[in-house]
C-alpha positions in Angstrom: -67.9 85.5 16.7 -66.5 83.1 14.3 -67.6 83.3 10.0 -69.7 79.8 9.3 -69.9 78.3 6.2 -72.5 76.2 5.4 -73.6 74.3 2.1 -76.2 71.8 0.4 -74.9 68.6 -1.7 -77.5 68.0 -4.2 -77.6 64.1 -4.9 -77.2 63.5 -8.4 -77.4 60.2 -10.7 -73.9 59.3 -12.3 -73.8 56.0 -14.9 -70.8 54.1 -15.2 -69.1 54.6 -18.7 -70.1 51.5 -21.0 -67.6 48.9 -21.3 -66.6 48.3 -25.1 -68.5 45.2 -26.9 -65.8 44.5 -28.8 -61.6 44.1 -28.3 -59.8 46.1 -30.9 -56.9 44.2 -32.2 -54.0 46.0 -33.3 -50.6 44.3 -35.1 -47.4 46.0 -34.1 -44.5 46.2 -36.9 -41.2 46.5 -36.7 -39.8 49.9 -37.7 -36.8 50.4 -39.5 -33.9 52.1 -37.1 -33.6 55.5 -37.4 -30.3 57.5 -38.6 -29.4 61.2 -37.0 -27.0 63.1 -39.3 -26.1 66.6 -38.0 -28.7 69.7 -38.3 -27.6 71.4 -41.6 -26.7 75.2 -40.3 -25.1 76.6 -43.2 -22.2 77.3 -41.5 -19.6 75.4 -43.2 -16.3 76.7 -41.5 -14.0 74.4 -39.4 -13.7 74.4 -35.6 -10.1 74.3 -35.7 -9.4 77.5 -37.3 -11.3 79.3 -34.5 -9.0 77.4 -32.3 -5.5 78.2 -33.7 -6.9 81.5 -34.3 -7.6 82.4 -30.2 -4.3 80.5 -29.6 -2.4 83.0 -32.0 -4.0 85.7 -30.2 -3.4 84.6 -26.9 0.1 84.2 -27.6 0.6 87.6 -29.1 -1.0 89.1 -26.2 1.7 87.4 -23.7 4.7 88.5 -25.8 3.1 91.6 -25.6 2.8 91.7 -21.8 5.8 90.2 -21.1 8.0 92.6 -23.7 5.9 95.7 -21.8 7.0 94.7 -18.3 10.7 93.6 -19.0 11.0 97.7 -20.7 8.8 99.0 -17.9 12.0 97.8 -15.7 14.7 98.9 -17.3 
């Protein structure tokens, strides 16, 4: 045996929305262009230090590897 389903549609009245008596007119202006500046953080310091910085540091670490291995083989 198979569930059924059954069910009533109760017929109701629906009235189609009024139409507007009147056409609202609107004026469109021009708008002056608009300027982005950069979000103000607070943090004032410079990208390049940060870049010479890890440079530095990358470069002492290779002097340091390569001055390890050439005394690890002697």
């Amino acid at each position: 045996m198979s569930p059924t389903v059954s069910y009533k549609v109760i017929e109701t009245n629906v009235d189609e929305p009024e139409k507007p008596s009147e056409t609202i007119k609107t004026e469109v202006k021009k708008s002056t262009p608009v300027t982005t500046s950069p979000v103000a953080t607070g943090d004032d310091t410079k990208q390049e230090f940060w870049y010479v910085l890890l440079g530095l540091s990358i470069s002492t670490l290779l002097l340091l590897l390569i001055k390890h291995f050439k005394t690890r083989r002697e």
